[in-house]
C-alpha positions, 0 to 999 in steps of 0.5 A: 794453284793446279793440282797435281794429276794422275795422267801425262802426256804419252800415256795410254788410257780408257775413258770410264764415262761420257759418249767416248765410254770404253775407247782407248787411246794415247794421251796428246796434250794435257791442259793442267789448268782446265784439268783436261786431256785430250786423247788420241781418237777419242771424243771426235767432233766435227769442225767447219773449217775455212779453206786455208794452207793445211786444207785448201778444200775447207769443209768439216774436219773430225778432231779430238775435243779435250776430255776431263781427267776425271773420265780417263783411267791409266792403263798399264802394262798389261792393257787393265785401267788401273789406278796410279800410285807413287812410290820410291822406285826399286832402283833409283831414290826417284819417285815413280808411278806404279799401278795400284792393280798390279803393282808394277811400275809405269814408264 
């Protein structure tokens, strides 16, 4: 059974380690099952391509290769990496993630 993570799809976050350490970037697809993400602009490989439809030329395309969730903080509102708690929000008897930096919600 997969384990219940700490980043979703749409979430903006900061690789903490590996050769992409430092970039930021907003997440595109989470694969729960390998535990891995992979985040806009972030951990580029270059691929060789056949000519095809979307690229009649062919040749090497940059693309974003999946990175372990262990390697990305989330970052909140106010642009720090943090680390994410849940909680009952203020408003609603829903739990909502809030960072642990700062303490305030994120949406």
């Amino acid at each position: 059974m997969a384990r219940k993570l700490h980043i979703k799809k749409g979430d903006t976050v900061k690789v903490i380690s590996g050769d992409s350490k430092g970039q930021q970037g907003r997440v595109l697809v989470v694969e729960i099952q390998k535990e891995r993400a992979i985040v806009e602009g972030v951990n580029l490989i270059s691929k060789h391509t056949r000519p095809n439809a979307d690229n009649p030329q062919g040749g090497i395309v940059k693309k974003e290769a999946p990175i372990h969730i262990s390697n990305l903080m989330v970052v909140d509102g106010s642009g720090n990496a943090t680390r994410i708690g849940r909680r009952i929000g203020k408003n609603s008897d829903k739990l909502v993630r809030y960072s642990k930096k700062s303490g305030e919600e994120i949406k």
